[in-house]
Each structure stands twice: as structure tokens, then as C-alpha cells.
C-alpha positions in Angstrom: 0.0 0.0 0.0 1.6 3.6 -0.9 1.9 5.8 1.8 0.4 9.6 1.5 3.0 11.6 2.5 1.8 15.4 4.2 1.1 18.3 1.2 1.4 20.9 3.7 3.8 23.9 3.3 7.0 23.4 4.5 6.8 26.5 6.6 3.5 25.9 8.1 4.1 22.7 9.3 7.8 24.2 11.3 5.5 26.8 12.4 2.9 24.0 13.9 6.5 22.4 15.0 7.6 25.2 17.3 4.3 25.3 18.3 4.1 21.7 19.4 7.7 21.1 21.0 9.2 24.4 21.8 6.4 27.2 22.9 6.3 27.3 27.1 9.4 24.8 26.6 12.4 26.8 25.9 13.4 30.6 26.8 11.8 33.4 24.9 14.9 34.4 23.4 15.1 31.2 22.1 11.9 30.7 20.9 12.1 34.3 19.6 15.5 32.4 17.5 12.7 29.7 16.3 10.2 32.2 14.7 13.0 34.1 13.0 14.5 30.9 11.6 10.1 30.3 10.4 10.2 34.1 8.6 12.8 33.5 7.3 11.9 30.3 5.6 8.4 31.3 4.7 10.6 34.1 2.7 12.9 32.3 1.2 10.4 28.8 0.0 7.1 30.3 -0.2 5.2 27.2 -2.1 7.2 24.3 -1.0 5.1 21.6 0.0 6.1 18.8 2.5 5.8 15.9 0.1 8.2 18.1 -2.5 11.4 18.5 0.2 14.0 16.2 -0.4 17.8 16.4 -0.3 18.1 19.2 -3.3 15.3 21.4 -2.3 16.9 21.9 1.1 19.7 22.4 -0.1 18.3 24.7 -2.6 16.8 27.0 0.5 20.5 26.7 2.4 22.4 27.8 -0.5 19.6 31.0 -0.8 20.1 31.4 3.0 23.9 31.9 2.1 23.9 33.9 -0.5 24.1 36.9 2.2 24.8 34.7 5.4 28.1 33.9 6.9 29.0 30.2 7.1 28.6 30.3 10.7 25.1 31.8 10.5 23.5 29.7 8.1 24.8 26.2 10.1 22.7 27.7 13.0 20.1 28.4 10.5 20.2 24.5 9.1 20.2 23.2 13.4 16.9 25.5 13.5 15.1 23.9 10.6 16.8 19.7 11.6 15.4 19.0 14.2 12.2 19.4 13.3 13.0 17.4 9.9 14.3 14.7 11.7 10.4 14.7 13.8 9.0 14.6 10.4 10.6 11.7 9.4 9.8 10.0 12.6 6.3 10.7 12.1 6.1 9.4 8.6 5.5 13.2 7.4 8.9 12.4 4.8 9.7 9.5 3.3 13.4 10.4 4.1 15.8 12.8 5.9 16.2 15.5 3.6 18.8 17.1 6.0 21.4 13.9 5.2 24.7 15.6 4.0 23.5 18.9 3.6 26.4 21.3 2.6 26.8 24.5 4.5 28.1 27.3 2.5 28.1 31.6 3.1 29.3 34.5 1.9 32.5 36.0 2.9 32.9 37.0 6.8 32.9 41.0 7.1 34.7 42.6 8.9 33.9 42.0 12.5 35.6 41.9 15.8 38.1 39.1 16.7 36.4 36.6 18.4 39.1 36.2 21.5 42.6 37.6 22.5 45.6 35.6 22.9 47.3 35.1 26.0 49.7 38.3 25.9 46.7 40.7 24.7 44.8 39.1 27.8 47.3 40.0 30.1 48.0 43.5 28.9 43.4 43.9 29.1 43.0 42.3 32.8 46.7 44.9 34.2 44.7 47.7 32.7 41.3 47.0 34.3 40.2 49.3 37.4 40.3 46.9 40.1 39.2 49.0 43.6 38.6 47.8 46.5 34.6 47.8 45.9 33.0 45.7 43.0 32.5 47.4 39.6 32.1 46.6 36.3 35.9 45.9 35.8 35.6 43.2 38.1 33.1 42.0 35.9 35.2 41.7 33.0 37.9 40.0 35.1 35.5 37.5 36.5 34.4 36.0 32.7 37.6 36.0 31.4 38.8 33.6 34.4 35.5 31.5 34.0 34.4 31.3 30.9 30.5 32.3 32.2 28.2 33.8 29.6 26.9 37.2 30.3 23.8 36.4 31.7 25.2 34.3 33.9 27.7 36.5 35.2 25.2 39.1 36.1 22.9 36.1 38.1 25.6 35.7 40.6 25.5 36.4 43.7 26.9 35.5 47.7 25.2 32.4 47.9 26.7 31.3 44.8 30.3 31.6 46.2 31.6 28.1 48.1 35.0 29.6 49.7 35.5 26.2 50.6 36.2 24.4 47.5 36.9 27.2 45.6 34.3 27.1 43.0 31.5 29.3 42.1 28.0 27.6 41.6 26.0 28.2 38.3 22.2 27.6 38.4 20.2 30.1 36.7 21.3 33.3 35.0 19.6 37.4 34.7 17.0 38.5 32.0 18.4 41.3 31.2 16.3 41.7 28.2 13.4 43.0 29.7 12.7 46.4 31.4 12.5 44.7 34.9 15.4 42.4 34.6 14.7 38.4 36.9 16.4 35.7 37.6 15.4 32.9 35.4 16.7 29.4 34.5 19.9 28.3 33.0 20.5 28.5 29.1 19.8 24.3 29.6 20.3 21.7 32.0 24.1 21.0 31.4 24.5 24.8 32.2 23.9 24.2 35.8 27.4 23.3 36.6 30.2 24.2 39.2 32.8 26.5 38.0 36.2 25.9 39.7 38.8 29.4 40.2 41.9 30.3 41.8 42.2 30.7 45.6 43.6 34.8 44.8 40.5 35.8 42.8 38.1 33.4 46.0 39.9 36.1 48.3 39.5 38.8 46.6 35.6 38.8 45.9 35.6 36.8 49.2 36.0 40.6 50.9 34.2 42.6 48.3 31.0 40.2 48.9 31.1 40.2 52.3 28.3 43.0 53.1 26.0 41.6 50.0 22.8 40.4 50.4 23.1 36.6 50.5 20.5 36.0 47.4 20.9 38.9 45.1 23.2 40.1 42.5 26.4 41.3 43.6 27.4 43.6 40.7 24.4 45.9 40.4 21.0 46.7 42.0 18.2 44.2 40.2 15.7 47.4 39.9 18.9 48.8 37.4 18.1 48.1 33.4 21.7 46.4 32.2 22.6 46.7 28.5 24.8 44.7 27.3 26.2 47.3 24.4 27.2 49.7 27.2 29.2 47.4 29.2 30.4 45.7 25.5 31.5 49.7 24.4 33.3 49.8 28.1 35.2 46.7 27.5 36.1 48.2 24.4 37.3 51.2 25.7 39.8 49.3 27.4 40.8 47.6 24.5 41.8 51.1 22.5 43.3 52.3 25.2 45.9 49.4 25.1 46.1 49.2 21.8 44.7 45.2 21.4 42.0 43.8 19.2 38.2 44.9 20.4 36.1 42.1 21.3 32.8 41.4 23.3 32.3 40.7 26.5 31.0 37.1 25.1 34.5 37.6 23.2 36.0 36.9 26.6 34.2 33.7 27.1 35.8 32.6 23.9 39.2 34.0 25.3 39.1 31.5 28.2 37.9 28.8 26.2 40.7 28.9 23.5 43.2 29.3 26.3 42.3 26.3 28.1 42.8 24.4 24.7 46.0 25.8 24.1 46.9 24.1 27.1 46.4 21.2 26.8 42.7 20.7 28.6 40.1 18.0 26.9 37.9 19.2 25.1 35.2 17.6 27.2 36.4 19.0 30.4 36.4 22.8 28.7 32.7 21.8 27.2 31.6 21.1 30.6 33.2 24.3 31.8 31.4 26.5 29.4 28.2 24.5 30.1 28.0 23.3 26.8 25.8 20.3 25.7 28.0 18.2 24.2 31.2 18.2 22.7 30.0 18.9 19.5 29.6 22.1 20.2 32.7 23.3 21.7 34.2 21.2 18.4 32.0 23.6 15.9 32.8 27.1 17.8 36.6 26.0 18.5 37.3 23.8 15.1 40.4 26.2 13.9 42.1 25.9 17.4 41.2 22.0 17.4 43.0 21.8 13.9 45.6 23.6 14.8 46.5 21.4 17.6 45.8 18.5 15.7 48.7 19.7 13.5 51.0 20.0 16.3 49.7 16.4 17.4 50.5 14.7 14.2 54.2 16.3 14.2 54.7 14.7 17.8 53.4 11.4 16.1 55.4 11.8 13.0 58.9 12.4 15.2 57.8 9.4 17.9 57.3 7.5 15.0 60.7 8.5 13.7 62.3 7.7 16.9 61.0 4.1 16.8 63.7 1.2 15.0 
């Protein structure tokens, strides 16, 4: 008996998708990501009908995509629209997985800012930050690079958070600072909840600069204060002019402490579950020219042990 596959538009049924699995289930910002992601596809295949995707008319709407899309951009594009592909499928909606292969292409990367310092241009950022006595915004800056924490979780932090004891800092929920009346609210996922371990100097140092906080609220501004993230992102650059180094993000430092780590020598697992990440895929697709590079310097060691052997 032939199966009848589903004649619906391909952009009604994602919408009916995020509708299903991802409204009340995932933050707005990240729902707000989904409904972009369903614009945008509405836009770019207008008339394309369920039973007509296969493996070239995806690719046909990824290679449109691209056409003014950096690489990076349009593979988060292609995550947005796969998973709910890979439902369809399950669901008998497709015959098969028109997602299989795929090839992600983009147009040229502009000119943006560097997405993290090396170890030298580190340095010369954290000996030119205003550390006082009394937490500021500086301190801020100093803390991310040292931990790797995204920006909203950052701002979350506060007393309780601190174990002085084993030196590590607790991550389990993060700030909405999006809204006009910025809240507490969950993690980015579940493998974000995770303990952060730091030096004993910087545990001292916020150890007396925390000490007069209010156990359960932030420690680095007052929660009725609106935080933008371009104004602390154009005082981090500041800092950068000033010392002549590459400009990057606050989020730029996250990536700093990251590429670091590997640098050094630390598994890529361990730095994914320092970062929070979900997996190690991840940390593989937003670190892949560090990875290769040290997979270069891998296959010289090999090469000369190999040498060495009679």
C-alpha cells in the first residue's frame, strides 16, 4: 500500500512544529531564535510543500540562505530547521531525511571583531582594568575571562553562589536582562547548571568585596537597574583602544578563556563542561580552527615518535 505523505507547506508545518515542541518549553529568546528561523523560511520557499522536500530542495533554501549569510550563521540556520525534519521523518510526514549531507556554504565573513585575544593581549586587558577595593564593572570583566560564564550568567551571581570552601563558584540560573524589569530565570539548559572551579587569589579577593552583600541577590548591580549589554560591551572596548589590542565582546572573553584552556592542553570535554556546553559537539564547531591547529601539532609529535621508533 503507498503511503500519503503530508502536502502541507513546509513553513506551516515548522511553524505548527515550534508550536508543538518548543512554545512554554524553551526561553523566549530562544523561541524568539525559532520564529526568525520560520520568517525567514516562509521568505525564502514560499510554495514548497512537504511531500516536494528532499535532499536538493533543502539544499536549494541553504544555499539562498547563504547567498548573504556567513557560514557560521546559516549552520545555525540548518540546526533550527533539523530537528524538526528529523520529527517529520519519525512521524512518517517524509519518506526520508532531507537534512542527510547537507552542505553548508556563506558569503564571505565581514569585517567584525576578533572573536578572543591571545594570551599576551589578555594580560595587557586584565593589568589595565580598574580593580578597587569595591566591586564594579571591571571586576566583571575580570571575572568572565577567568571562568568562561556567559553574560547572563555573570550578572545572576550572587553571595550564595560563592563556596569559599572548594573554591568554586556555583552556576544555576542566569539574569533576563532583556526585559525592562530584569529576573532571575533558568539556565540556558540543563548542562549549564554546573560548578565553575577558580583560583584561591580571585576566591579572596571577591571573598572581601561580597562580604556585606545580600546573600540572594546580584552582587554587581541593583536588580531594579536596566543592564545593556552594548554599554558594558562599548566599556570593555574602551579598554581595549586604550591598550592598543584587538576589540572584542564581553561574550569575546568567554571565547578568550575557552581557546586558552585548549591551548593548554585541557580535553575538550572538560572545557565543554566548563562552558556549560551540551555536548562536545559544540565546543568542536565554535573551536574547530584551534582543534585543527593542535591536531597539526599532534601529528608532528606522532610523526617524530614514530621517527624515533627502529
Amino acid at each position: 500500500m503507498s503511503h500519503k505523505y503530508s502536502t502541507k507547506l513546509f513553513y506551516k508545518y515548522y511553524l505548527d512544529w515550534i508550536h508543538l515542541y518548543k512554545d512554554n518549553a524553551v526561553r523566549p529568546v530562544t523561541l524568539n531564535k525559532y520564529y526568525l528561523v520560520q520568517r525567514k523560511l516562509q521568505e525564502l520557499a514560499p510554495n514548497l510543500h512537504m511531500n516536494e522536500l528532499d535532499r536538493q530542495s533543502y539544499q536549494k533554501i541553504l544555499n539562498l540562505y547563504a547567498k548573504d549569510h556567513e557560514k557560521t550563521t546559516t549552520l545555525d540556520f540548518h540546526h533550527h530547521l533539523k530537528a524538526s525534519l528529523f520529527d517529520a521523518v519519525d512521524d512518517g510526514v517524509l519518506k526520508a531525511d532531507p537534512t542527510r549531507r547537507a552542505i553548508i556554504k556563506g558569503c564571505s565573513p565581514s569585517d567584525k571583531k576578533p572573536k578572543f585575544l591571545n594570551l599576551f593581549d589578555l594580560q595587557t586587558l586584565l593589568r589595565s582594568l580598574n580593580l578597587r577595593e569595591e566591586l564594579n564593572w571591571d571586576w566583571f570583566f575580570y571575572l568572565i575571562a577567568k571562568t568562561g560564564l556567559r553574560f547572563a550568567e555573570a550578572l545572576a551571581l550572587t553571595p550564595e553562589d560563592f563556596d569559599f570552601e572548594k573554591q568554586s563558584i556555583i552556576i544555576n540560573k542566569s539574569w533576563n536582562y532583556k526585559e525592562k524589569q530584569g529576573y532571575f530565570q533558568p539556565t540556558k539548559n540543563e548542562s549549564s547548571n554546573r560548578t565553575v572551579m577558580v583560583d584561591w587569589q580571585l576566591m579572596q579577593q571577591f571573598q572581601v568585596m561580597i562580604n556585606n552583600k545580600e546573600f540572594n541577590q546580584p552582587i554587581f548591580f541593583n536588580k531594579e537597574q536596566r543592564i545593556y549589554n552594548s554599554t558594558l560591551n562599548q566599556r570593555l572596548a574602551t579598554h581595549c583602544k586604550n591598550e592598543n589590542i584587538p576589540v572584542i565582546s564581553i561574550h569575546g572573553l568567554r571565547h578568550t578563556h575557552a581557546s586558552l584552556l585548549l591551548y593548554e592542553g585541557v580535553s575538550i570535554a572538560s572545557v565543554a563542561k566548563r562552558l556549560g556546553h551540551n555536548n562536545t559537539t559544540t565546543t568542536q564547531e565554535t573551536y574547530i580552527h584551534i582543534i585543527r591547529e593542535l591536531e597539526n601539532k599532534d601529528n608532528d609529535k606522532i610523526l617524530h615518535h614514530l621517527s624515533q621508533l627502529i
